[in-house]
C-alpha positions in Angstrom: -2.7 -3.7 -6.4 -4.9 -3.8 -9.4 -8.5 -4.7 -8.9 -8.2 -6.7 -12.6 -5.9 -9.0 -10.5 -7.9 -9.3 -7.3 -9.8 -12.6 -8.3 -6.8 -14.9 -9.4 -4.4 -13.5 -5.9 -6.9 -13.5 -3.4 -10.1 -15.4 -3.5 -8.8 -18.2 -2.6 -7.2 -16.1 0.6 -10.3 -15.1 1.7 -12.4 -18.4 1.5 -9.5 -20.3 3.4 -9.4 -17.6 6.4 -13.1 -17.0 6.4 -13.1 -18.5 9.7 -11.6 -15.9 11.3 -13.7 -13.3 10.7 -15.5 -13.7 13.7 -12.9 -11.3 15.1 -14.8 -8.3 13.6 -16.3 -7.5 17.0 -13.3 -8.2 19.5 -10.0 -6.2 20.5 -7.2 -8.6 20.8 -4.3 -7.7 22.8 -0.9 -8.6 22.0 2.3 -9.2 23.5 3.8 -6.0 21.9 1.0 -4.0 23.2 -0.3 -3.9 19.4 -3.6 -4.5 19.1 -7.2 -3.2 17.0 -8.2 -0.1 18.9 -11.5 0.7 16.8 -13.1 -0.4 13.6 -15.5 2.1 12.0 -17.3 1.4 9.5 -18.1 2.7 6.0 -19.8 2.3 2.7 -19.8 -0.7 0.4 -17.1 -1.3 -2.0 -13.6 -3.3 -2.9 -10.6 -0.9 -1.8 -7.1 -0.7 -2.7 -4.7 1.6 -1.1 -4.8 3.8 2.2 -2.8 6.4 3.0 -3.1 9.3 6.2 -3.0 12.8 5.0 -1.3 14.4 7.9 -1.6 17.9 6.8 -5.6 17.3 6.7 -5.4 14.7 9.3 -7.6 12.7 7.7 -7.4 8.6 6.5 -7.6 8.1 2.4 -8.7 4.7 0.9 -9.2 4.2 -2.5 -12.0 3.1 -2.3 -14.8 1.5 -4.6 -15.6 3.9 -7.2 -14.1 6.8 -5.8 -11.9 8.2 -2.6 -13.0 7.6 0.7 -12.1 10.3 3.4 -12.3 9.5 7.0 -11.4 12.7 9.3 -9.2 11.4 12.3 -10.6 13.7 15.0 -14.2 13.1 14.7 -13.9 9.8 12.6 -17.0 10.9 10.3 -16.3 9.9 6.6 -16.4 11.7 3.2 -17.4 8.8 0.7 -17.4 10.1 -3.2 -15.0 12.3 -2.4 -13.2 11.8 -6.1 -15.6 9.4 -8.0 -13.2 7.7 -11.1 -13.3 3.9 -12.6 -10.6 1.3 -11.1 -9.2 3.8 -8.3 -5.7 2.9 -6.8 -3.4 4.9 -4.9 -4.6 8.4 -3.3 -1.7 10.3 -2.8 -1.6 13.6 -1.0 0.3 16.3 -3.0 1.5 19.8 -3.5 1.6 20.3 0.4 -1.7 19.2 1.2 -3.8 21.3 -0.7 -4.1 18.4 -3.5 -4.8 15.0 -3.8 -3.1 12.6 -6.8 -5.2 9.7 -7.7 -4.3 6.5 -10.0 -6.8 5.6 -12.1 -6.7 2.2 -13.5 -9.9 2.7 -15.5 -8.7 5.4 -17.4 -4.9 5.6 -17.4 -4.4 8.8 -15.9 -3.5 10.4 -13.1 -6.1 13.0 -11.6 -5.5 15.5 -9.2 -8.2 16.4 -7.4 -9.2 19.3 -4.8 -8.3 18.1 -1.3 -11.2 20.4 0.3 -13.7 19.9 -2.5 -12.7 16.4 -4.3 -12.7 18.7 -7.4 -10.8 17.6 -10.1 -8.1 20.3 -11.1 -6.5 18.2 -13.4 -5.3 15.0 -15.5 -2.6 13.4 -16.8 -2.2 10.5 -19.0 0.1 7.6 -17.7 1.2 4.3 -19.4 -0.6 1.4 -19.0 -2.4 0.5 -15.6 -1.3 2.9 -12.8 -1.5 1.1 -9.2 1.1 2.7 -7.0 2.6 6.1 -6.5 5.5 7.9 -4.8 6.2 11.3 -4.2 10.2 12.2 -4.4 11.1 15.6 -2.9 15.3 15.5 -4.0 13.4 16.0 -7.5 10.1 17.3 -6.8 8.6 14.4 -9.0 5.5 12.0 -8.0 6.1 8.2 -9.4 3.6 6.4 -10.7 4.0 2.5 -11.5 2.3 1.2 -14.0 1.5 -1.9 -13.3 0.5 -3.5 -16.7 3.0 -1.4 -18.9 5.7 -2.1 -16.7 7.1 1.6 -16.2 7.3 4.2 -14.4 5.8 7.1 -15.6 7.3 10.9 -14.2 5.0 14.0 -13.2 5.3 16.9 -12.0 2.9 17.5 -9.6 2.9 21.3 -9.5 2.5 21.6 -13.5 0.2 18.8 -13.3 2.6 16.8 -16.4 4.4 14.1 -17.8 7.7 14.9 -17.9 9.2 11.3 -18.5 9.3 7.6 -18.0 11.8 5.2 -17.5 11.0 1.2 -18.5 11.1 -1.7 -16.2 9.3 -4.6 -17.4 7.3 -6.8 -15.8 4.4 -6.0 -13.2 5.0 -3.2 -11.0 3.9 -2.4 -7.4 4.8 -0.5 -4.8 8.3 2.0 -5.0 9.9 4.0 -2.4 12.8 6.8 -2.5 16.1 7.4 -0.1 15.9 11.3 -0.9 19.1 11.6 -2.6 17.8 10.4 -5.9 17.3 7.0 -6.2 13.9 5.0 -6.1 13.0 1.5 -5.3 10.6 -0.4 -7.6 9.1 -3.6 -6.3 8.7 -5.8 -9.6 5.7 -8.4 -8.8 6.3 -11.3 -11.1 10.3 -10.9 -11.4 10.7 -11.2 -7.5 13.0 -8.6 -7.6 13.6 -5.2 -7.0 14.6 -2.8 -9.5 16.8 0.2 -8.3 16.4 3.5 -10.2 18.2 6.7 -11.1 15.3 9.7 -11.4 17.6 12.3 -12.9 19.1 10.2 -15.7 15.7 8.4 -16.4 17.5 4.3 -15.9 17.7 1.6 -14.0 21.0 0.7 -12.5 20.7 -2.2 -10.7 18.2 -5.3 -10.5 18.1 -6.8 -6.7 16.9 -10.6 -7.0 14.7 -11.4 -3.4 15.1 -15.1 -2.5 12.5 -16.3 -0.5 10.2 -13.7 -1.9 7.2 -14.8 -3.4 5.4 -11.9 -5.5 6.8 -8.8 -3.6 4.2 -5.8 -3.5 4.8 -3.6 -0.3 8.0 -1.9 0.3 9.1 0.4 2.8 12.6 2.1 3.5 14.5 3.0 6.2 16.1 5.9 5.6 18.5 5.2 9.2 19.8 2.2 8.6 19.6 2.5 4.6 17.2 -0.8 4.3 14.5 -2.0 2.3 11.7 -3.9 3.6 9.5 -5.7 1.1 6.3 -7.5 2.3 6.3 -11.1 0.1 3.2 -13.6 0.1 4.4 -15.8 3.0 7.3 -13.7 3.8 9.0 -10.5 4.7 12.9 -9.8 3.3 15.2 -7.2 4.2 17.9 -6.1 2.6 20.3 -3.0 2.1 19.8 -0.3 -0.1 23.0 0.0 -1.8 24.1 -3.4 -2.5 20.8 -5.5 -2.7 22.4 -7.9 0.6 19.8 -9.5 1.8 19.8 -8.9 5.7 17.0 -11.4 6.7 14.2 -13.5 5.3 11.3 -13.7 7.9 8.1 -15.7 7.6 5.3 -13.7 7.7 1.4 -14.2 6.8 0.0 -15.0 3.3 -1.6 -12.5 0.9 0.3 -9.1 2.1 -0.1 -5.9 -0.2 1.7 -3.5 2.0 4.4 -3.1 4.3 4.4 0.5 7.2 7.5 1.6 8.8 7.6 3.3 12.1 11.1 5.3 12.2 10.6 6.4 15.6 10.5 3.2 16.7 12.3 1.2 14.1 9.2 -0.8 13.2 8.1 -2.7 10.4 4.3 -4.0 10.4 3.3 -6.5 7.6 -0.6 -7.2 7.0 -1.6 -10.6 6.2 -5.0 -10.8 4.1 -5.1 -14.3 4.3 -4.6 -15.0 7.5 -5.9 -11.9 9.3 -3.0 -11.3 11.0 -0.3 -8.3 11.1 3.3 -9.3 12.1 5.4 -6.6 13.9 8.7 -6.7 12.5 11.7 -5.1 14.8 14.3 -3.8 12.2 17.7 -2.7 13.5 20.8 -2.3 11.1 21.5 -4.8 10.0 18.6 -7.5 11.5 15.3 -7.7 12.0 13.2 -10.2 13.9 9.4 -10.6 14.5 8.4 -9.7 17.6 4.4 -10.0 17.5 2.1 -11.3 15.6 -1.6 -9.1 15.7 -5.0 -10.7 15.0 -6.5 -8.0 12.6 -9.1 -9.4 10.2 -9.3 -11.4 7.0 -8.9 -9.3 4.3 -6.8 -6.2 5.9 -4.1 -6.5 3.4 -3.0 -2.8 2.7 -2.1 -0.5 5.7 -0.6 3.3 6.3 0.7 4.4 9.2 0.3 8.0 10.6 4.0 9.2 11.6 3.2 11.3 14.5 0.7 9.0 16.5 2.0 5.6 15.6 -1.8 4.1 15.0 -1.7 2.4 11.3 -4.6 2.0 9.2 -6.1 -1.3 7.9 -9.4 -1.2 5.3 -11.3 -4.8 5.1 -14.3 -5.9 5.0 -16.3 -9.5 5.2 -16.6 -12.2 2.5 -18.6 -14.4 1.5 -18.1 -18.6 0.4 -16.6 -18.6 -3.1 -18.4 -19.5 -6.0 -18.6 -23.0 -6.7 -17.1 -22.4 -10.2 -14.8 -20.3 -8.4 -13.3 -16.6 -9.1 -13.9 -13.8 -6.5 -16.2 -14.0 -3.3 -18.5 -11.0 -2.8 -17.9 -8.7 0.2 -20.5 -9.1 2.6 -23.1 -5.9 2.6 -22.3 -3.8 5.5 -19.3 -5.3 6.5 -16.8 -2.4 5.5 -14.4 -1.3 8.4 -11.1 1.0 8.5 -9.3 -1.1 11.0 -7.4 1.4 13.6 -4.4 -0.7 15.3 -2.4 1.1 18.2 -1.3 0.6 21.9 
């Protein structure tokens, strides 16, 4: 999600559910056995998205003005990892060994040194770069561009652009099914546009009623669904004919969706509310099973495959402004939400 955006989408979240935030300091238990297992705090700063680097083991958030790192194991935090104006999406890369970051500021992508936060190199996107995907059928890493409406192509090994293919419209989150096709959540169309990598098109357009302003999507590659996180709701629908399979009502101001395969599911993040819904998703259906008091604020989320424990950044706000626009964040009130059983 772009931080030029961030005032007009969610202030108005945050000063309706600043009630809530008196949650910071308990664990809520829930009837799925979801619940917030530890909060650990960090520096200062706005964040977009988070992501776990499994072959490091570590937590990424984009985060501020630059990449925050927090190691699993010991939970003790690398901020300024990779410093860079508007950061977005930190992607791990090339097996681990790199990191991809968006850069809003600049329009570029810029991988960076996993170890170090080095930069080893940078690549000029289109316009506004938020989210990214890494497709291993093609070897290529996705980046939408949020403002420019497309989807610019790089090759992460060669560190270059080696096309685009045009969308329209505002661009968020994309995923892939691994046999060639991507998934492009399109923000202000309420749709989602299905693409072909190899020929560089789009080849089919998926309208989502009941979908208000669809940002995170995740697929499941068993039952071939998509699962798009709306504001207010959740829909999903199958991957090769756009059917829409259910329309759920989940928590306002989502920006993120994770999908536990193991288990078959779905967990949506409500930054409004302060609440995460747990979604079960079998072929065909889905139905919501729980709904987990998080915090306001914990809109994005990533989920660690191999332990099941997702991710939440958020932090505390202050009233809004009496002529309104954006609240401020509440010094020392940073926290990477851990949620588990």
């Amino acid at each position: 999600m772009p931080a030029t955006r961030f005032p007009t989408r969610f202030a108005a979240h945050f000063a309706v559910g600043l009630a809530s935030l008196t949650i910071c300091g308990a664990v809520q238990a829930a009837g799925s056995g979801y619940h917030v297992l530890d909060r650990i705090s960090g520096p200062d700063g706005g964040w977009d998205y988070v992501r776990v680097d499994t072959v490091n083991n570590r937590v990424l958030v984009a985060h501020g003005g630059s990449v925050l790192a927090m190691d699993r194991a010991t939970k003790a935090l690398t901020p300024g990892l990779a410093p860079g104006p508007m950061l977005h999406d930190p992607l791990p890369v090339n097996g681990g060994s790199e990191i991809m970051v968006t850069t809003g500021g600049s329009a570029s992508a810029v991988f960076i040194d996993a170890r170090t936060g080095a930069e080893v190199a940078r690549v000029k996107t289109g316009v506004g770069p938020d989210a990214a995907a890494f497709d291993a059928h093609s070897g290529l890493v996705l980046v939408m561009d949020h403002v420019g409406g497309d989807v610019t192509l790089i090759d992460p090994k060669a560190h270059k652009v080696v096309g685009a293919i045009a969308i329209g419209g505002d661009l968020e989150a994309a995923v892939v099914d691994g046999s060639g096709r991507a998934f492009v959540n399109v923000e202000n169309k309420n749709e989602i546009a299905v693409l072909d990598i190899a020929r560089r098109k789009i080849i089919a357009r998926y309208p989502l009623p009941g979908c208000d302003g669809p940002t995170g999507l995740a697929y499941d590659a068993d039952g071939k669904q998509l699962i798009a996180a709306c504001d207010g709701s959740t829909v999903v629908l199958a991957a090769a004919t756009g059917k829409i399979v259910a329309t759920l009502p989940t928590g306002k101001g989502a920006d993120g969706v994770a999908f536990d395969a193991k288990t078959r599911t779905a967990f949506v993040p409500a930054g409004r509310e302060g609440t995460m819904s747990v979604v079960a998703v079998g072929r065909g259906k889905a139905s919501i099973v729980d709904t987990v008091l998080t915090q306001t604020g914990a809109r994005t989320i990533a989920l660690d495959p191999r332990s099941g424990r997702l991710y939440l950044p958020a932090a505390e706000y202050g009233p809004r402004p009496a002529g309104g626009g954006r609240p401020s964040i509440i010094p020392g009130s940073f926290k990477i939400l851990v949620v588990g059983k």
